[in-house]
C-alpha positions in Angstrom: 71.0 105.5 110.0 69.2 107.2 112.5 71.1 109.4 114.9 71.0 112.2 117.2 74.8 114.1 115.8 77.0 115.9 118.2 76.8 120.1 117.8 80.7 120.0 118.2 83.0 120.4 115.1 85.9 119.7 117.3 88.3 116.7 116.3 87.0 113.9 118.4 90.4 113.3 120.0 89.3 109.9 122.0 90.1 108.5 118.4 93.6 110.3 117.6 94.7 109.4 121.4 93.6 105.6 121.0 95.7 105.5 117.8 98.6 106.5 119.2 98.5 104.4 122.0 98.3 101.3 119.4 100.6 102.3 117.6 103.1 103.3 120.5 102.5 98.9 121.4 103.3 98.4 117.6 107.1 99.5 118.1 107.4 97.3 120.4 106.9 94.5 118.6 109.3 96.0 115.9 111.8 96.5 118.0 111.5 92.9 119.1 112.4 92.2 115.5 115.7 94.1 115.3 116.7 94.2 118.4 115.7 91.2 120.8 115.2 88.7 118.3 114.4 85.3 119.3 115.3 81.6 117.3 111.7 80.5 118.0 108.3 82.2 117.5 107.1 84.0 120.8 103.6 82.5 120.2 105.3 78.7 120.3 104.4 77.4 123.2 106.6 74.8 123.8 109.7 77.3 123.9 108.3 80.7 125.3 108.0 82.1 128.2 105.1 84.7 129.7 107.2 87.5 128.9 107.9 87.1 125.0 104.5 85.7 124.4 103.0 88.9 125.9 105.2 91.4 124.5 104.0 90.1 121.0 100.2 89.4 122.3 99.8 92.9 123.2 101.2 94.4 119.5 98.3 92.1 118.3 95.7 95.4 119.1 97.9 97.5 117.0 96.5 96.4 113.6 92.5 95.7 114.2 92.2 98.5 115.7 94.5 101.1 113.1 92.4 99.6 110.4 89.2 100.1 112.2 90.4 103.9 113.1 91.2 104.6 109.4 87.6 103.3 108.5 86.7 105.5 111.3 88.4 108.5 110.4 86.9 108.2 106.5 83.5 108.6 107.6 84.6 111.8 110.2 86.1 113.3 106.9 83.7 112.8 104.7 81.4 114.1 106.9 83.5 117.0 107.0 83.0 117.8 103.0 80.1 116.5 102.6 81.0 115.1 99.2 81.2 111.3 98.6 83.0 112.0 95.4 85.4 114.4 97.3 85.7 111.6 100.1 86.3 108.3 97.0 88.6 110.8 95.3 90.5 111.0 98.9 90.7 107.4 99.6 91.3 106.0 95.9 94.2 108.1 95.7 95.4 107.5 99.2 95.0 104.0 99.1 97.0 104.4 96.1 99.8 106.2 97.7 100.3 103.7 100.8 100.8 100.9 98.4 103.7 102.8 96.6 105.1 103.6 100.3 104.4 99.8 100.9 106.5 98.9 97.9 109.1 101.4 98.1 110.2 102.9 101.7 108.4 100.7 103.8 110.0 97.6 102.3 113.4 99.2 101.7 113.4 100.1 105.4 112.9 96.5 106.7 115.8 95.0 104.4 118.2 98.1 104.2 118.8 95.8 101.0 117.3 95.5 97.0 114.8 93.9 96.2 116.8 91.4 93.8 118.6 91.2 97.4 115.9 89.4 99.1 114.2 88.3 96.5 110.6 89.6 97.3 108.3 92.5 97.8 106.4 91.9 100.8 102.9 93.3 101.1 102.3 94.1 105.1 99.4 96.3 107.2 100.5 99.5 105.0 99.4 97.3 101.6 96.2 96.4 103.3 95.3 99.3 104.6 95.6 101.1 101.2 93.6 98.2 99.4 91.3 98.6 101.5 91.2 102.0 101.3 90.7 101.3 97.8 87.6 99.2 98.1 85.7 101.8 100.3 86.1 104.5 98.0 83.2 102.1 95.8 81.8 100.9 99.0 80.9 104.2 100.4 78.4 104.8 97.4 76.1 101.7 98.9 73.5 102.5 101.6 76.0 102.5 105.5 73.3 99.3 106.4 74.9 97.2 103.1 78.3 98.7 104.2 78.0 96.7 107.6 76.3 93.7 106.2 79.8 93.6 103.9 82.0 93.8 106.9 80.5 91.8 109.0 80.4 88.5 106.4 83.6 89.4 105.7 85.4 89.3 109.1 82.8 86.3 110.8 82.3 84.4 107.1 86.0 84.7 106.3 87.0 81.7 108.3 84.6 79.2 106.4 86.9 79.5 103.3 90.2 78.2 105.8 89.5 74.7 104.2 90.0 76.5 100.7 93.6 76.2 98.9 95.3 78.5 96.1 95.4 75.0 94.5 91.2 74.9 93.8 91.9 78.0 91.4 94.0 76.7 89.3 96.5 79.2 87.4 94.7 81.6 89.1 95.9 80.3 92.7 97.6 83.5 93.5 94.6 85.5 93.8 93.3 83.5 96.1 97.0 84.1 98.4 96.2 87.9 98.0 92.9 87.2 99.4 93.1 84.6 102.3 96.5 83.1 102.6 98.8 84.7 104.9 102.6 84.3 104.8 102.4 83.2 101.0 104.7 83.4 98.5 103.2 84.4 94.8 106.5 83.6 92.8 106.8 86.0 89.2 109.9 85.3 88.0 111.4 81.7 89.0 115.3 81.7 87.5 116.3 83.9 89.8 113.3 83.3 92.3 112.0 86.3 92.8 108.2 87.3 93.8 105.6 88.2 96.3 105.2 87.6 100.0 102.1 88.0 101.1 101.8 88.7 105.0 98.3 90.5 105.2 96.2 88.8 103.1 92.8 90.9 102.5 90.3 88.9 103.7 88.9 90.6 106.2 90.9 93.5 106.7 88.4 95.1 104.1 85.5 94.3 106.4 87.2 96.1 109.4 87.6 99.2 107.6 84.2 99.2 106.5 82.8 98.3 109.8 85.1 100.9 111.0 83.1 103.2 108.3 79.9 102.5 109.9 80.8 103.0 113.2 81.7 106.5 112.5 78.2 107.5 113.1 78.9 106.9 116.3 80.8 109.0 117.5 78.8 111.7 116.5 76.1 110.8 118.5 75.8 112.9 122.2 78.6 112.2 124.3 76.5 109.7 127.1 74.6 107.7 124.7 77.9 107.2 122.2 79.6 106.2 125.7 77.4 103.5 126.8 77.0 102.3 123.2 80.8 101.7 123.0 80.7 99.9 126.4 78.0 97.4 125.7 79.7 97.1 122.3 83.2 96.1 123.7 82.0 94.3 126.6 79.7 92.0 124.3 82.8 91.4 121.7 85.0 90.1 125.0 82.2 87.9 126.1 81.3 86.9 122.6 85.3 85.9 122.0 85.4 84.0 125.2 82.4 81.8 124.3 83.0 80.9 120.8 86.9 80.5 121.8 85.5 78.0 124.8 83.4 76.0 122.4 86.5 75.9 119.7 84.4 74.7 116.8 84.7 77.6 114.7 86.1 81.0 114.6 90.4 80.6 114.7 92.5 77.3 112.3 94.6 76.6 115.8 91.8 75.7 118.2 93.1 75.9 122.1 94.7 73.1 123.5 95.7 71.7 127.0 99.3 72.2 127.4 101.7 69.8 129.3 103.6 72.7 130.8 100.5 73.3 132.7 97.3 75.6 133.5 99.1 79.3 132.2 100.0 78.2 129.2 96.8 76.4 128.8 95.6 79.8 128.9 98.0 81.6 126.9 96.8 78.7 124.2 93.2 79.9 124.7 94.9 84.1 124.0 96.9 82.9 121.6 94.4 83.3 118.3 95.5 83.6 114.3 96.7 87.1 112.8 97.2 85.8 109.6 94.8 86.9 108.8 93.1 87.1 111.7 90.5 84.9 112.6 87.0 86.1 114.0 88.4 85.5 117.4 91.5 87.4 116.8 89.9 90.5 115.9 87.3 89.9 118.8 89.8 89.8 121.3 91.9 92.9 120.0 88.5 94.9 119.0 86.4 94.4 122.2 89.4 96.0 124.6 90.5 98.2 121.7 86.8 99.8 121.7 86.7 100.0 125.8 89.3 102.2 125.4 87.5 105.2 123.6 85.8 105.7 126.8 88.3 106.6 129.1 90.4 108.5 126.5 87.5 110.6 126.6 87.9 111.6 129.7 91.2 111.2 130.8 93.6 114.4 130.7 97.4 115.0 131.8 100.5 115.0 129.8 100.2 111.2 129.2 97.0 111.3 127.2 98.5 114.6 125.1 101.9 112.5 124.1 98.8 109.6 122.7 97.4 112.8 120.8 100.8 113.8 119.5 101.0 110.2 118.3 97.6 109.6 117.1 97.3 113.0 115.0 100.7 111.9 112.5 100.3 108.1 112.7 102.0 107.6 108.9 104.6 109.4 109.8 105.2 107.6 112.7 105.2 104.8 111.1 107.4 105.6 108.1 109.7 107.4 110.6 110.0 104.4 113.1 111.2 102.0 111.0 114.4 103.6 109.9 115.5 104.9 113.4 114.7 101.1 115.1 116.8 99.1 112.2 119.7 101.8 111.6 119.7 101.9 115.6 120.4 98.2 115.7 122.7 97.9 113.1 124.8 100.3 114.8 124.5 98.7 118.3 125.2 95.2 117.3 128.2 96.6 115.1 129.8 98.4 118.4 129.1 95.7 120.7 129.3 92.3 118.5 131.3 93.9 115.6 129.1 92.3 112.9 126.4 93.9 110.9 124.0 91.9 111.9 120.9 91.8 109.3 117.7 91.3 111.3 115.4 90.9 108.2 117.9 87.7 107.0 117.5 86.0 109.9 113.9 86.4 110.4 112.9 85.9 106.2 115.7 83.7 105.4 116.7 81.4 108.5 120.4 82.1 108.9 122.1 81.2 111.9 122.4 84.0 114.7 125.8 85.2 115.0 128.4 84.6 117.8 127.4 86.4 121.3 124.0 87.4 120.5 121.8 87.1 122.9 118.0 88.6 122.9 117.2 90.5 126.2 113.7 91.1 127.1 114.8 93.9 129.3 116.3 95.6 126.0 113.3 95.8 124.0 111.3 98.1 126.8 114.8 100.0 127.1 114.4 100.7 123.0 110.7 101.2 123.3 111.2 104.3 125.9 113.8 105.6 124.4 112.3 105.6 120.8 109.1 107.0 122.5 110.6 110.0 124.0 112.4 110.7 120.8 109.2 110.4 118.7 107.1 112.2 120.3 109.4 115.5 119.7 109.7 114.0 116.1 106.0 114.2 116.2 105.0 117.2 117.8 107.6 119.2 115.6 105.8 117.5 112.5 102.5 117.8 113.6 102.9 121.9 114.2 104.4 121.9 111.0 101.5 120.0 108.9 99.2 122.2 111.3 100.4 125.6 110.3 101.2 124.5 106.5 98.5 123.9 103.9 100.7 121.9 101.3 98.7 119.3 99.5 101.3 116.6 100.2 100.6 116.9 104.1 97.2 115.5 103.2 98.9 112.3 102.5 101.6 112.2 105.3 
């Protein structure tokens, strides 16, 4: 592709501060899980209200957009070699790595419990994003225009194939929940049950990280033309969601409905698109504000936008780190104020009834989430000066 690079070197830190600011709205939505749990879905409209439908509608930029950054952030490091086996070697072994974290301490955090426990390994945004990983280390060998063309049938084809079951494959079914059905089970030993569940299927997470990929080139373009490339990118991606989303023939499985409890949650059935996976209107709606961003964080300064960098430069390690203080943090609350070890991951996976005196507070969540942030970001400053002035090759991969 044609473009005119940037003479800088610098880290382009529009993209570390936008990833920690998603990231940052991801705990929130975790800590809705373990700490203000609700007994129906925040997206059902006939039970929520305003407030826990948009405390999970606006974790919904957290994924897209991480997955798009890490397709982002490939193409800024392999620029950076200038090797493409150097940059497969990187991302093979990477993507390698998050699915053992996947498996292992990500899953073992959730449950605080074995896996003959729950019965299941789950496969969430940490198993995608290392797949994923895993495909662009081939895809990155193809010419960047056949890169796009990929991405792009993947995330606006993918819902054509919605009508497709795991039954039209036969015995080989459970390839086809890997690929496209989200919140499947893929059963592989059935006396005691114990298998797979699938909540990020694939399809078309591996088209946002190649798009992602592609888009890397932009941001090495001069600061005013990358600028008002992003703009009419993000803008067009808003207006494009809101038409197709208008029409609602294709694009989302749940098209918008009128509601009977009246106009606002008319619209919050327009907002209120398909994660799993997402839909071509999900990842419109989350992309085209998600891009918009990368424009101000370029300009913006104060101590706001440097705790978003503090985040943004050690994202796994947030991730990893959060998990474990925002479920042992829980655990301990609910013990000292309910007296019951409540488990959180039971009552979302398995059903069970919630126990005496709980009650979720909205309020508490945003509590949590300031706390946490405040604790992380020392957590992450004193992590990122350490991977900064350390030249371990096991940093590479945390």
């Amino acid at each position: 592709m044609n473009q005119t690079l940037s003479t800088t070197n610098q880290r382009i830190w529009s993209v570390d501060m936008l990833r920690g600011f998603v990231i940052a709205l991801m705990a929130i939505d975790h800590i809705r899980d373990f700490w203000a749990l609700t007994p129906f879905a925040p997206e059902d409209l006939t039970q929520t209200s305003m407030g826990w439908f948009f405390t999970r509608w606006i974790t919904h930029f957290c994924a897209p957009v991480f997955v798009f950054l890490a397709g982002t952030s490939a193409f800024l490091f392999g620029q950076k070699v200038n090797d493409k086996g150097q940059l497969a070697k990187f991302l093979l072994s990477r993507g390698i790595w998050l699915l053992f974290i996947e498996i292992t301490v990500i899953n073992l955090s959730w449950t605080f419990s074995w896996y003959t426990t729950t019965g299941m390994v789950f496969f969430q945004v940490i198993w995608v994003i290392g797949i994923s990983m895993i495909s662009l280390a081939g895809l990155i060998y193809l010419p960047e225009k056949w890169i796009a063309l990929i991405g792009l049938l993947l995330v606006a084809g993918h819902n054509a194939l919605d009508g497709i079951t795991p039954d039209s494959f036969g015995g080989l079914g459970w390839f086809w929940n890997l690929l496209h059905m989200g919140f499947s089970f893929i059963p592989l030993n059935r006396d005691p049950a114990f298998g797979i569940f699938v909540v990020y299927p694939l399809i078309p997470w591996i088209g946002v990280m190649a798009l992602g990929y592609v888009f890397g080139n932009v941001m090495l373009w001069e600061k005013t033309r990358r600028q008002a490339f992003i703009l009419k990118m993000g803008l067009a991606l808003i207006a494009l969601f809101i038409l197709i989303r208008f029409v609602n023939i294709y694009g989302d499985p749940n098209p918008w409905i009128i509601q009977e409890r009246g106009a606002v949650f008319t619209f919050l059935s327009f907002l209120n698109t398909t994660k799993y996976p997402p839909s071509l209107l999900f990842l419109m709606m989350t992309m085209g504000p998600g891009l918009l961003l990368l424009v101000p964080f370029e300009n913006l300064k104060g101590k706001g936008m440097e705790i978003l960098k503090v985040f943004g430069k050690v994202p796994f390690f947030f991730y990893v780190s959060h998990f474990l203080i925002i479920h042992l943090g829980s655990r301990v609350f609910y013990y000292i104020t309910l007296g019951e070890n409540i488990n959180f991951f039971r009552l979302m996976a398995m059903g069970e009834d919630f126990p005496n005196g709980y009650l979720p507070r909205l309020w508490l969540v945003y509590v949590v989430w300031g706390v946490l942030m405040v604790f992380l970001y020392f957590l992450c400053k004193w992590y990122g000066n350490y991977k900064a002035s350390h030249r371990y090759w096991w940093l590479k991969y945390l």
